[in-house]
HTML snippet that shows the backbone in 3Dmol.js (N, CA, C, O; Angstrom):
<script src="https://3Dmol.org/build/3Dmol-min.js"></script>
<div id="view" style="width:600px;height:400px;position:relative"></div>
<script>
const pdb = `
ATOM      1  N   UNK A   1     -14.711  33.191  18.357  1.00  0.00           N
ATOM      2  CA  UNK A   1     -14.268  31.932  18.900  1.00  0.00           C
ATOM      3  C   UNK A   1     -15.204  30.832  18.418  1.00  0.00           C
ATOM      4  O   UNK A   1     -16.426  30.698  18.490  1.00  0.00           O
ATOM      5  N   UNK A   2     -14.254  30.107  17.916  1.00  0.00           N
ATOM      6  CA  UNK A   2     -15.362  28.790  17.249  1.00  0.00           C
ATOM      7  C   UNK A   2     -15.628  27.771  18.630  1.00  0.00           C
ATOM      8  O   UNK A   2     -14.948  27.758  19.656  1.00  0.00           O
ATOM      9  N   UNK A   3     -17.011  26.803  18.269  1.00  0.00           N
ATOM     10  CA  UNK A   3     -17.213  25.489  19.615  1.00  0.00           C
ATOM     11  C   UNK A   3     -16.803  24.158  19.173  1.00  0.00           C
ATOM     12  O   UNK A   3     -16.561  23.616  18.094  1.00  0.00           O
ATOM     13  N   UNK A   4     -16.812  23.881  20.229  1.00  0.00           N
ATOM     14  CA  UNK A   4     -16.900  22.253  19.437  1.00  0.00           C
ATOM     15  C   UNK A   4     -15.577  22.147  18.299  1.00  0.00           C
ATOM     16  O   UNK A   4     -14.518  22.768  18.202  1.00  0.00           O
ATOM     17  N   UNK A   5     -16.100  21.227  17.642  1.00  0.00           N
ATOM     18  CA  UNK A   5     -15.250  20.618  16.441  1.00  0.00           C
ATOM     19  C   UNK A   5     -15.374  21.414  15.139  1.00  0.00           C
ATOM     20  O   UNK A   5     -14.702  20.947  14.219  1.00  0.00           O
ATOM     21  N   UNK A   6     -16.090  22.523  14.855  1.00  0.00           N
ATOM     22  CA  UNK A   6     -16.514  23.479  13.921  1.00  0.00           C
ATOM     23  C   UNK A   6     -14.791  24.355  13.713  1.00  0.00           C
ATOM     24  O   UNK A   6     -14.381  24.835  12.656  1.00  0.00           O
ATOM     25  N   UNK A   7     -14.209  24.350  14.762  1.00  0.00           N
ATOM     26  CA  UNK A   7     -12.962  25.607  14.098  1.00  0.00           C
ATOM     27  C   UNK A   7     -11.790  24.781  13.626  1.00  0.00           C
ATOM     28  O   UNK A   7     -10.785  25.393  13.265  1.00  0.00           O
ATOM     29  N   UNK A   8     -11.804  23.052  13.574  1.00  0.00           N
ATOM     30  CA  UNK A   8     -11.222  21.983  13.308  1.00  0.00           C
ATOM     31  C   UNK A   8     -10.802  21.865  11.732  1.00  0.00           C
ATOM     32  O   UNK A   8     -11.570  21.184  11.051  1.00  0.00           O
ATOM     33  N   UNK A   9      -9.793  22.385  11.139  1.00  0.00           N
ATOM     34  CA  UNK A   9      -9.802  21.587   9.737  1.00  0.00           C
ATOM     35  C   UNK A   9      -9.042  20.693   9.499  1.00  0.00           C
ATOM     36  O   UNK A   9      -8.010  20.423  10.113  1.00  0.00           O
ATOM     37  N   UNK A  10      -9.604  20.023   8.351  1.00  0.00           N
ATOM     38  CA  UNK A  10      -9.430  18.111   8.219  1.00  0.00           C
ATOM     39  C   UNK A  10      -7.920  18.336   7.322  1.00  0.00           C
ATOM     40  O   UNK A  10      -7.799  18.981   6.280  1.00  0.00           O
ATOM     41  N   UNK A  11      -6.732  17.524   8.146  1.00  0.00           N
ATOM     42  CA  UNK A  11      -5.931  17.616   7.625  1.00  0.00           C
ATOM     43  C   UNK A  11      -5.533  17.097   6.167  1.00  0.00           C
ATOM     44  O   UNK A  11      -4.613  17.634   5.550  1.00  0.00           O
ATOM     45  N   UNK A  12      -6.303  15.973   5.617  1.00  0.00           N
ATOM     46  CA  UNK A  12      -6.647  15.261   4.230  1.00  0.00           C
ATOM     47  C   UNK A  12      -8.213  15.131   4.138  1.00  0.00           C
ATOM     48  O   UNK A  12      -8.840  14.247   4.720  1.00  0.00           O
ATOM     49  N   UNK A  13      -8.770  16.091   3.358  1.00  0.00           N
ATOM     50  CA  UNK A  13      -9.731  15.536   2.456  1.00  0.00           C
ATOM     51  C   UNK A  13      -9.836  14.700   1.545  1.00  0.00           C
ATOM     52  O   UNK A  13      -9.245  14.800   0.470  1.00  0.00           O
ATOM     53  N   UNK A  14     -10.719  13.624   1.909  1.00  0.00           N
ATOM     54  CA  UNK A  14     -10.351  12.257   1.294  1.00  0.00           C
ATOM     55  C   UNK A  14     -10.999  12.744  -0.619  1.00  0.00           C
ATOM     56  O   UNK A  14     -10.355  12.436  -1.623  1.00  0.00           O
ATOM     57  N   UNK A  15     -12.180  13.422  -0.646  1.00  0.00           N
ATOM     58  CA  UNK A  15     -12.868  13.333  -1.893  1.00  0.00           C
ATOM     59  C   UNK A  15     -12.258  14.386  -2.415  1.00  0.00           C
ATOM     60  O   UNK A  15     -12.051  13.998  -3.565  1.00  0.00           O
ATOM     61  N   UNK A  16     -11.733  15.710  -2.320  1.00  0.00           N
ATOM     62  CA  UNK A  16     -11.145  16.935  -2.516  1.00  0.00           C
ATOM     63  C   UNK A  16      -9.929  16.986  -3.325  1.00  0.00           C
ATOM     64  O   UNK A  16      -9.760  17.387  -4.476  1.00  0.00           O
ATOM     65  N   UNK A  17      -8.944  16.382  -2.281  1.00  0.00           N
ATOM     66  CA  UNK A  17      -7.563  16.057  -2.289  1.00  0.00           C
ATOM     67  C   UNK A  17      -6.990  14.412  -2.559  1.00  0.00           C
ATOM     68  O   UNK A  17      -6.382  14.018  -1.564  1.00  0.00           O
ATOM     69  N   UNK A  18      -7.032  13.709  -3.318  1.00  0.00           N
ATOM     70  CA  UNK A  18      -6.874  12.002  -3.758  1.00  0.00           C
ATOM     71  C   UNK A  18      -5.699  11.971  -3.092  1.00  0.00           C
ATOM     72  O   UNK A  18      -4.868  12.876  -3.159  1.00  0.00           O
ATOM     73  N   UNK A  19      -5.582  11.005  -2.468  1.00  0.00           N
ATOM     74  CA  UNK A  19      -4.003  10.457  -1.874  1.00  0.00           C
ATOM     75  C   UNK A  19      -2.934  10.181  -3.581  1.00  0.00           C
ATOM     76  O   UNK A  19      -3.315   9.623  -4.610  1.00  0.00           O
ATOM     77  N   UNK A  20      -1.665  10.778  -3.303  1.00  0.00           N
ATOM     78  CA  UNK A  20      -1.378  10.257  -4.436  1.00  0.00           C
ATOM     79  C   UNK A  20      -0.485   9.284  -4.743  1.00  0.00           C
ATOM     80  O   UNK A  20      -0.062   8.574  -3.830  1.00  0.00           O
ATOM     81  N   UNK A  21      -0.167   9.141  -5.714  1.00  0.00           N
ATOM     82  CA  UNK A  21      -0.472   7.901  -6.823  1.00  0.00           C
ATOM     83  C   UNK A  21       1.339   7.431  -6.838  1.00  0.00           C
ATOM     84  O   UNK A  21       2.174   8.324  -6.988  1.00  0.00           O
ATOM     85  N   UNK A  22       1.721   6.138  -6.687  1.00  0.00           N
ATOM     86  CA  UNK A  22       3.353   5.728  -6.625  1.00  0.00           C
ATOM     87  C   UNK A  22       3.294   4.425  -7.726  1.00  0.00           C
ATOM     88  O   UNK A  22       2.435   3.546  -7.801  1.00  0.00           O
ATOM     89  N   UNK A  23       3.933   4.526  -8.156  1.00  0.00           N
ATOM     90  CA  UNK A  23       3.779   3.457  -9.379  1.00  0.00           C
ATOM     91  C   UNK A  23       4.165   1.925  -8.829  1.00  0.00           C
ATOM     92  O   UNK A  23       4.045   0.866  -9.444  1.00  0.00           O
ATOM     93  N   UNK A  24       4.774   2.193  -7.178  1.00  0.00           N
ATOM     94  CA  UNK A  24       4.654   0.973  -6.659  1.00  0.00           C
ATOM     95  C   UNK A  24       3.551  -0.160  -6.034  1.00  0.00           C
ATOM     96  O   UNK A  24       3.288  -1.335  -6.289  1.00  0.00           O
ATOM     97  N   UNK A  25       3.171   0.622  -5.294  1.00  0.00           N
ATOM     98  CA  UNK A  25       1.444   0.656  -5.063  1.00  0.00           C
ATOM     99  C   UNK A  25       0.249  -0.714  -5.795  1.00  0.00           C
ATOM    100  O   UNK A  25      -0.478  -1.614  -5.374  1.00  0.00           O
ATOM    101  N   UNK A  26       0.608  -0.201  -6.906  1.00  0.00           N
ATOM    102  CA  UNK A  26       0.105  -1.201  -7.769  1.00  0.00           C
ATOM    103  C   UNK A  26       0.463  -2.881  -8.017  1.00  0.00           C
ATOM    104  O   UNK A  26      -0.270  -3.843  -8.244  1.00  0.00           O
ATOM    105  N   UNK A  27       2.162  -2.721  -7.836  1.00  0.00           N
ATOM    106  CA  UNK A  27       2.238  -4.538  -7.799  1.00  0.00           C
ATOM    107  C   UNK A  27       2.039  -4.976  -6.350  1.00  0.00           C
ATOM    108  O   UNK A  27       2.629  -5.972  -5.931  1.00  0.00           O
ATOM    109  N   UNK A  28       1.320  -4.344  -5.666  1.00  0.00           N
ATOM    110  CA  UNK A  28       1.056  -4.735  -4.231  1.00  0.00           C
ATOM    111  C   UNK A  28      -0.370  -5.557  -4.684  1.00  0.00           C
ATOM    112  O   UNK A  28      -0.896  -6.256  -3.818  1.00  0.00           O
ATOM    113  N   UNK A  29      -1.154  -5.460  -6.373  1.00  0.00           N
ATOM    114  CA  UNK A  29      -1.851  -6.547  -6.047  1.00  0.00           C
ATOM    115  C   UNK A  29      -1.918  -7.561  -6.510  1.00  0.00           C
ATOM    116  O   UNK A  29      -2.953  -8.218  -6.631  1.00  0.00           O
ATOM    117  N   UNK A  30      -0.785  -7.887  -6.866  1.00  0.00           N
ATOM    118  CA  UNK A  30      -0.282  -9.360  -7.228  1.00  0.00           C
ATOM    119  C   UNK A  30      -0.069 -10.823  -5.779  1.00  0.00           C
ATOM    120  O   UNK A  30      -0.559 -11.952  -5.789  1.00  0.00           O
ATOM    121  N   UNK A  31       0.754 -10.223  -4.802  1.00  0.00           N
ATOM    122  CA  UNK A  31       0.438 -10.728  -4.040  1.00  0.00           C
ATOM    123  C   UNK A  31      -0.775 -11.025  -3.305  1.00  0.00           C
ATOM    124  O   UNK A  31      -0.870 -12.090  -2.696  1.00  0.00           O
ATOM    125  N   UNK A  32      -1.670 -10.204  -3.310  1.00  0.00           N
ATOM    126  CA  UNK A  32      -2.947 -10.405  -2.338  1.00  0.00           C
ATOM    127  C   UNK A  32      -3.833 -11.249  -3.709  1.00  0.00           C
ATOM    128  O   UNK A  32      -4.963 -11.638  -3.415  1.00  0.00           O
ATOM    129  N   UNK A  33      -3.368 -11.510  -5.077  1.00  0.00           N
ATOM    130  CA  UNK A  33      -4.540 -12.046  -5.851  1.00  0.00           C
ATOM    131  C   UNK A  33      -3.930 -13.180  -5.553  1.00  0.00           C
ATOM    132  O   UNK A  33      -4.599 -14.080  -5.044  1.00  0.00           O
ATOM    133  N   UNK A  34      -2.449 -13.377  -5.827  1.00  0.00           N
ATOM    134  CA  UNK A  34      -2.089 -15.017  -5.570  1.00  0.00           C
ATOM    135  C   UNK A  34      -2.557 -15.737  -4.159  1.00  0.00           C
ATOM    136  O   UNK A  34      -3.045 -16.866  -4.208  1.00  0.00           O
ATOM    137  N   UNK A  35      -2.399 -15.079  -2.956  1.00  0.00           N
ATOM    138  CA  UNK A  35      -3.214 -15.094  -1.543  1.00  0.00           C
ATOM    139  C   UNK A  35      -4.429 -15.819  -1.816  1.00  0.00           C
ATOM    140  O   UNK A  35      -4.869 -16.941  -1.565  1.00  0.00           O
ATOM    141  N   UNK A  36      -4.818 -14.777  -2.421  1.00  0.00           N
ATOM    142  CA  UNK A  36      -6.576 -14.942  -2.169  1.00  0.00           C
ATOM    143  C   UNK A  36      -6.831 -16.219  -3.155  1.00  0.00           C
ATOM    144  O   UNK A  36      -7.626 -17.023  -2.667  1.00  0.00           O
ATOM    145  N   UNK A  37      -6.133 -16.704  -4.916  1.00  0.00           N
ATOM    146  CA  UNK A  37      -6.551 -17.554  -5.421  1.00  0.00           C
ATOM    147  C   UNK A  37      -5.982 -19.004  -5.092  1.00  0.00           C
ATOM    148  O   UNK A  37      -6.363 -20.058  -5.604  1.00  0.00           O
ATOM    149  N   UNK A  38      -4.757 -18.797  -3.905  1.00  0.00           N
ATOM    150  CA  UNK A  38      -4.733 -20.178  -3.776  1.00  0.00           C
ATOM    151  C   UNK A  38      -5.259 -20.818  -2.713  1.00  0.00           C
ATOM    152  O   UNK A  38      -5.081 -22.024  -2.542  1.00  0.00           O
ATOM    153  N   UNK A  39      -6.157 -19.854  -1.666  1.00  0.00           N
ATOM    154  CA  UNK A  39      -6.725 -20.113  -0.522  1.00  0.00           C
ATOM    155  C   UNK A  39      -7.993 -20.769  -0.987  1.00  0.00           C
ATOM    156  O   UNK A  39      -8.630 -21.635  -0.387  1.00  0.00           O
ATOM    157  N   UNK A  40      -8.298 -20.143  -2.314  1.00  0.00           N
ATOM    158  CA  UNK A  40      -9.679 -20.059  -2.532  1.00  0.00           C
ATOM    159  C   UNK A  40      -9.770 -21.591  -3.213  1.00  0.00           C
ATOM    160  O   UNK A  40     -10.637 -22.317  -2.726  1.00  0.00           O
ATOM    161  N   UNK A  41      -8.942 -22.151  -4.306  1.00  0.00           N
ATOM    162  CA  UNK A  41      -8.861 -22.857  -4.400  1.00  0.00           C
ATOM    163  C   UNK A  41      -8.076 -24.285  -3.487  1.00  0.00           C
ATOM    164  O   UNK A  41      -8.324 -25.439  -3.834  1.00  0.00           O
ATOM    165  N   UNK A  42      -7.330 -24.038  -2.562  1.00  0.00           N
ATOM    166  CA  UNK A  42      -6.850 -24.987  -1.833  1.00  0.00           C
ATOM    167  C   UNK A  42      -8.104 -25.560  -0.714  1.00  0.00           C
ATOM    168  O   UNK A  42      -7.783 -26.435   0.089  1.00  0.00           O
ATOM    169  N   UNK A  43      -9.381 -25.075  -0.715  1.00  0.00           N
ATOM    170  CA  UNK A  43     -10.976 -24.892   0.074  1.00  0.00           C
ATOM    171  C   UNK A  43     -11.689 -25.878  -1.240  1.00  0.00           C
ATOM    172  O   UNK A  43     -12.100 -27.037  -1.185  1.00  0.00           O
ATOM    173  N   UNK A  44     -11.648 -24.955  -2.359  1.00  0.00           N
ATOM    174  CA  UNK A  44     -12.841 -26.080  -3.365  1.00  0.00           C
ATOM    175  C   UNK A  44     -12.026 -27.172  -4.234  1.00  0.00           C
ATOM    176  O   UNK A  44     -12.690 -27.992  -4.868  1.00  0.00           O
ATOM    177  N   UNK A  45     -10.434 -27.223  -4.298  1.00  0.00           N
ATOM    178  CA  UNK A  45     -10.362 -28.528  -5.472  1.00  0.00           C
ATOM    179  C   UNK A  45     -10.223 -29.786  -3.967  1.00  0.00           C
ATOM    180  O   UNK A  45      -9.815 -29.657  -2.813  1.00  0.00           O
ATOM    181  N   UNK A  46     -10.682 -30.715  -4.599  1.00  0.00           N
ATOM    182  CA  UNK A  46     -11.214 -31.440  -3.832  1.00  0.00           C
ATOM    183  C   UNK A  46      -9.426 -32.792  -3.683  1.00  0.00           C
ATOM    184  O   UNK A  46      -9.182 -33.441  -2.666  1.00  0.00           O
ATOM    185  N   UNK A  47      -8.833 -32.810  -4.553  1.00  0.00           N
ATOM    186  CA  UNK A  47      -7.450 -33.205  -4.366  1.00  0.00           C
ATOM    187  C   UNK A  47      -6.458 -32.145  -5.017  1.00  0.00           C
ATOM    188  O   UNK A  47      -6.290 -31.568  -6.092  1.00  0.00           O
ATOM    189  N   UNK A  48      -5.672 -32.255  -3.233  1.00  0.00           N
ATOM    190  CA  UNK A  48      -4.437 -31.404  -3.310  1.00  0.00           C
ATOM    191  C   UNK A  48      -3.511 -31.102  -4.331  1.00  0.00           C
ATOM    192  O   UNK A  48      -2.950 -30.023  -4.521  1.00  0.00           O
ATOM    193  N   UNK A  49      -3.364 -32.489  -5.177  1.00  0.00           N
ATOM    194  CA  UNK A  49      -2.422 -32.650  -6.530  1.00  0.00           C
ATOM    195  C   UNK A  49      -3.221 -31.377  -7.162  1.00  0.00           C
ATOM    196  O   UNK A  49      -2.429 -30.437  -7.089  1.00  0.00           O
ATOM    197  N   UNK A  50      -4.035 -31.078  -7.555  1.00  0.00           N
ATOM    198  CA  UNK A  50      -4.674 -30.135  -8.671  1.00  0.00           C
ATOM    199  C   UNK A  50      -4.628 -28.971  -8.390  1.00  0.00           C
ATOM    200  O   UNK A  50      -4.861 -28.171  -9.296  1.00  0.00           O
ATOM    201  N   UNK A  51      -4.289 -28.433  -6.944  1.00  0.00           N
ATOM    202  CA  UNK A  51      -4.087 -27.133  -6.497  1.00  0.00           C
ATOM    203  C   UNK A  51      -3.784 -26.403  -7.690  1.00  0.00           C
ATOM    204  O   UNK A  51      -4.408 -26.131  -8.716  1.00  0.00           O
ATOM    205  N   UNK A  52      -2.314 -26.103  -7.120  1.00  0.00           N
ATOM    206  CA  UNK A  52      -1.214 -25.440  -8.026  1.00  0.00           C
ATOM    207  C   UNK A  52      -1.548 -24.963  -9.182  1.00  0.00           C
ATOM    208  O   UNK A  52      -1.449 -23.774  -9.485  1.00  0.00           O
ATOM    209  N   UNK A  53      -2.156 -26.253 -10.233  1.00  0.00           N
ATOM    210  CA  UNK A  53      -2.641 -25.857 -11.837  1.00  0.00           C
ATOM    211  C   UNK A  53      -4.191 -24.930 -11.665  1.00  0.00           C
ATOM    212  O   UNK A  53      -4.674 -23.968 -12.264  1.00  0.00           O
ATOM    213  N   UNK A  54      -4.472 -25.484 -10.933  1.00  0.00           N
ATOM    214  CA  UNK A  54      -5.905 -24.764 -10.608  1.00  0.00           C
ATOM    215  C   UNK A  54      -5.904 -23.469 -10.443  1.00  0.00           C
ATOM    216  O   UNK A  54      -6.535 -22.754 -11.221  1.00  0.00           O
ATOM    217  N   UNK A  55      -5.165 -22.937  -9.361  1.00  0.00           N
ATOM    218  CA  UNK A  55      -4.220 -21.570  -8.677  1.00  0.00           C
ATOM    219  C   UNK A  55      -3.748 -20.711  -9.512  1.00  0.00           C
ATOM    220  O   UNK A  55      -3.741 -19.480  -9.486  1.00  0.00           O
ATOM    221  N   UNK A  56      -3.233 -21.689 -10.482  1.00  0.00           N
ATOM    222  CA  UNK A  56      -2.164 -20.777 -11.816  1.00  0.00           C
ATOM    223  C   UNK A  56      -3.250 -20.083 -12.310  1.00  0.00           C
ATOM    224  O   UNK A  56      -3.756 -18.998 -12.024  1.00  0.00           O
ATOM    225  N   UNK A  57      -3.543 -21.103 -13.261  1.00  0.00           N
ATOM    226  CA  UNK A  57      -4.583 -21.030 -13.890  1.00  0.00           C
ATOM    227  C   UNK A  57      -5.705 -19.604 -13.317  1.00  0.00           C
ATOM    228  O   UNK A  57      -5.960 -18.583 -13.957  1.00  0.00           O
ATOM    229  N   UNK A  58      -6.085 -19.895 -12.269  1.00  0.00           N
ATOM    230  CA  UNK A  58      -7.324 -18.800 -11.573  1.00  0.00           C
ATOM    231  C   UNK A  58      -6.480 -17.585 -11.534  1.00  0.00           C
ATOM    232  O   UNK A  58      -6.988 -16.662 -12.170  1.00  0.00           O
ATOM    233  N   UNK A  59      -5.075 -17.239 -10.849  1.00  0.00           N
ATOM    234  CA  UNK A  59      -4.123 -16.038 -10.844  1.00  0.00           C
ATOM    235  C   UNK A  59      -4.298 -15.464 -11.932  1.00  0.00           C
ATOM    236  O   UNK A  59      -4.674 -14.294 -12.004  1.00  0.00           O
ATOM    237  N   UNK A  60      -3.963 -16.461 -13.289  1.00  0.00           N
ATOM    238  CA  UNK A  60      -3.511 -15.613 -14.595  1.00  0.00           C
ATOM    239  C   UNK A  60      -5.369 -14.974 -15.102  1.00  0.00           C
ATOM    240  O   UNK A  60      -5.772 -14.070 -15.834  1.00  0.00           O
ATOM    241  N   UNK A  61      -5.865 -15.742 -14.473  1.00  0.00           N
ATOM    242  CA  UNK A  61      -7.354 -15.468 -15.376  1.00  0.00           C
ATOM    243  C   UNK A  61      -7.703 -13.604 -14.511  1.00  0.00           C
ATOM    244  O   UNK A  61      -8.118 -12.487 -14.820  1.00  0.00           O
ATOM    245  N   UNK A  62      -7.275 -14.226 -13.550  1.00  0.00           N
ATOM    246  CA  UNK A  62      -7.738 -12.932 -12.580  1.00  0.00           C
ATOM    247  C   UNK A  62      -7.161 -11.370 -12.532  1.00  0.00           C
ATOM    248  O   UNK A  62      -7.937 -10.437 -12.328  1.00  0.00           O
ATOM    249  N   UNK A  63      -5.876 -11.185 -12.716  1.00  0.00           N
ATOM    250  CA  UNK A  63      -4.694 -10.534 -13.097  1.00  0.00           C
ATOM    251  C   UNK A  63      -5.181 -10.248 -15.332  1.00  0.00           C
ATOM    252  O   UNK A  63      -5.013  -9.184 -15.929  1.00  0.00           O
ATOM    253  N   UNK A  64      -5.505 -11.010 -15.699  1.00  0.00           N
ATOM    254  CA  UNK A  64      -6.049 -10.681 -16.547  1.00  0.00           C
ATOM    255  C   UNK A  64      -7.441  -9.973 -16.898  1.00  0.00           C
ATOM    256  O   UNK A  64      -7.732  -9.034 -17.638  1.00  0.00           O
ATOM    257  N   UNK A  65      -7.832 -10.416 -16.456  1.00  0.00           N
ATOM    258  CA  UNK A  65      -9.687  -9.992 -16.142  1.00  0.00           C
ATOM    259  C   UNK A  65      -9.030  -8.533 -15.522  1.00  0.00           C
ATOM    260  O   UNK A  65      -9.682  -7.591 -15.973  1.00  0.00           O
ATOM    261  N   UNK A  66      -8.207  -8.194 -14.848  1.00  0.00           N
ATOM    262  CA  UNK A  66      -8.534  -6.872 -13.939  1.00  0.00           C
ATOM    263  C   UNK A  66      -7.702  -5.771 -14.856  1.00  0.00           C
ATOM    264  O   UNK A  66      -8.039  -4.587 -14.882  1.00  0.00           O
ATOM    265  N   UNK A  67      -6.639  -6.264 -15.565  1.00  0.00           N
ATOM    266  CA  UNK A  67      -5.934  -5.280 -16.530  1.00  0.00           C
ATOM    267  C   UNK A  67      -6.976  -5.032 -17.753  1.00  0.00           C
ATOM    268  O   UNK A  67      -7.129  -3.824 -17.932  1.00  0.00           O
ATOM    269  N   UNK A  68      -7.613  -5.708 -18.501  1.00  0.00           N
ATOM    270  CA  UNK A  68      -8.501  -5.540 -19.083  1.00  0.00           C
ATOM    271  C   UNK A  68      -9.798  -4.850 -18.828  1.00  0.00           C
ATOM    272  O   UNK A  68     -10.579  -4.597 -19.746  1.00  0.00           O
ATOM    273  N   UNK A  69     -10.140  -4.401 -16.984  1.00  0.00           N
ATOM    274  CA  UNK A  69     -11.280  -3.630 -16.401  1.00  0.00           C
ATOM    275  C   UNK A  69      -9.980  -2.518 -16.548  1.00  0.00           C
ATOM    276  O   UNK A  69     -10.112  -1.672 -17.432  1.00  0.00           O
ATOM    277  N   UNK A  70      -9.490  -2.505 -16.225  1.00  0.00           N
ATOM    278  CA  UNK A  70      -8.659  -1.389 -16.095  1.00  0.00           C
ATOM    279  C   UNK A  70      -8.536  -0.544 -17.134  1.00  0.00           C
ATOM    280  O   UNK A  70      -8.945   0.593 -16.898  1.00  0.00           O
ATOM    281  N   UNK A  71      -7.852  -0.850 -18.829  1.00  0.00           N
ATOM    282  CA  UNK A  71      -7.752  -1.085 -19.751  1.00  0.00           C
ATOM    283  C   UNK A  71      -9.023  -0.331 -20.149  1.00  0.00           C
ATOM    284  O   UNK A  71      -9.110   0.758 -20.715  1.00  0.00           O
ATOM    285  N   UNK A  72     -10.220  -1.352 -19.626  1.00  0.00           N
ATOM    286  CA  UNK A  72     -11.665  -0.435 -20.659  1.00  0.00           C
ATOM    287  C   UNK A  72     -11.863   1.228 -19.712  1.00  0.00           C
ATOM    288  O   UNK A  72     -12.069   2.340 -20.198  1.00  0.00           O
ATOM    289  N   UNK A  73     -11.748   0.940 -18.633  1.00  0.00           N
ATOM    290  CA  UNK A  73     -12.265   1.964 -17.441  1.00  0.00           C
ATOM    291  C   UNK A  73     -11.482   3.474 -18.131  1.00  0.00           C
ATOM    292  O   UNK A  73     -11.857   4.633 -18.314  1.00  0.00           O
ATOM    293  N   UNK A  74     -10.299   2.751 -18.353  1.00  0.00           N
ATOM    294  CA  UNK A  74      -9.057   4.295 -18.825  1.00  0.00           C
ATOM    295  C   UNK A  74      -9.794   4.721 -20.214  1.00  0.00           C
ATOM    296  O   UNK A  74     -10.208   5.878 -20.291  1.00  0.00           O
ATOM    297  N   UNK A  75      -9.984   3.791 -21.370  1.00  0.00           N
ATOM    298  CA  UNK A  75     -10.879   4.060 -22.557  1.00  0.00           C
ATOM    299  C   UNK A  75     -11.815   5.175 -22.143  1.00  0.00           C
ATOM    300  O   UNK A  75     -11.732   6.352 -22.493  1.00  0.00           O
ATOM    301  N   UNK A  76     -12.769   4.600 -21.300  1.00  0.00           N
ATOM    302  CA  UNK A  76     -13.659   4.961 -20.983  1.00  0.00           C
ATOM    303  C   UNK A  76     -13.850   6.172 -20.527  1.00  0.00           C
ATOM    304  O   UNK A  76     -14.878   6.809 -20.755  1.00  0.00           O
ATOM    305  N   UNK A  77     -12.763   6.649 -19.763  1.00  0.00           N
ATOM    306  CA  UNK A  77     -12.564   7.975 -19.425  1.00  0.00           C
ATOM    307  C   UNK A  77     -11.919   8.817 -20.566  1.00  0.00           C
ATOM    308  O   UNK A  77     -12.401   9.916 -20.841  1.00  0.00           O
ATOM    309  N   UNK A  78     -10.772   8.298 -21.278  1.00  0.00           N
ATOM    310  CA  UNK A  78     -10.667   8.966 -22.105  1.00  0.00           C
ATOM    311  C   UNK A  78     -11.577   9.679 -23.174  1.00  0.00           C
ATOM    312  O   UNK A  78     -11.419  10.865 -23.465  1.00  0.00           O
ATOM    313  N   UNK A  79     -12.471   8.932 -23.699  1.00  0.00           N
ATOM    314  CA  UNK A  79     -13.326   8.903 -24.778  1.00  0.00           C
ATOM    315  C   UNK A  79     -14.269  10.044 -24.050  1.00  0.00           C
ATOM    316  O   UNK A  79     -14.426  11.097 -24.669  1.00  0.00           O
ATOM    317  N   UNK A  80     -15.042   9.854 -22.488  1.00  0.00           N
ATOM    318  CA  UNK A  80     -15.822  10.667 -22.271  1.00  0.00           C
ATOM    319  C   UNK A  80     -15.766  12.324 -21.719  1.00  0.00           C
ATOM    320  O   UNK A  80     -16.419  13.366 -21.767  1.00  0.00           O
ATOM    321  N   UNK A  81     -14.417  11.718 -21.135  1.00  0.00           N
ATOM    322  CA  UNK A  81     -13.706  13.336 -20.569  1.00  0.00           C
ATOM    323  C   UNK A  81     -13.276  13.521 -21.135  1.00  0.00           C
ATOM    324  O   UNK A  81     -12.630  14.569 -21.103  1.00  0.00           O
TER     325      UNK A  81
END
`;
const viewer = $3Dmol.createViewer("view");
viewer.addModel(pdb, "pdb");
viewer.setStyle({}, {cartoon: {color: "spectrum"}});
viewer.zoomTo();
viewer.render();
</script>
């Protein structure tokens, strides 16, 4: 007879077992970058008119910047594994 929490097994092991992978998943972060870059900028451009271009502008840079981490990261694994 086990005590305690010892005879308990973990129904998902988070490091073991990876949650897996839906190819939808992923444009879920388009919305939270546009979120986050027009908040961020609607706080520092100092007139409202400039938002928008500002916003664009920061989205596409950002959405770019992260396919390109992405992009090297996959290289990166490829080449070493």
């Amino acid at each position: 007879m086990t005590s305690g929490l010892a005879g308990l097994s973990p129904g998902w092991r988070v490091f073991l077992e990876p949650a897996p992978w839906e190819a939808g998943w992923l444009w879920l972060m388009v919305p939270i970058v546009v979120a986050v870059c027009v908040v961020f900028k609607t706080i520092r451009t100092p007139a409202l008119k400039a938002v928008p271009r500002a916003a664009g502008f920061l989205i596409v840079q950002v959405l770019v910047f992260m396919a390109l981490a992405a992009a090297g990261l996959w290289l990166l694994v490829e080449l070493v594994v």
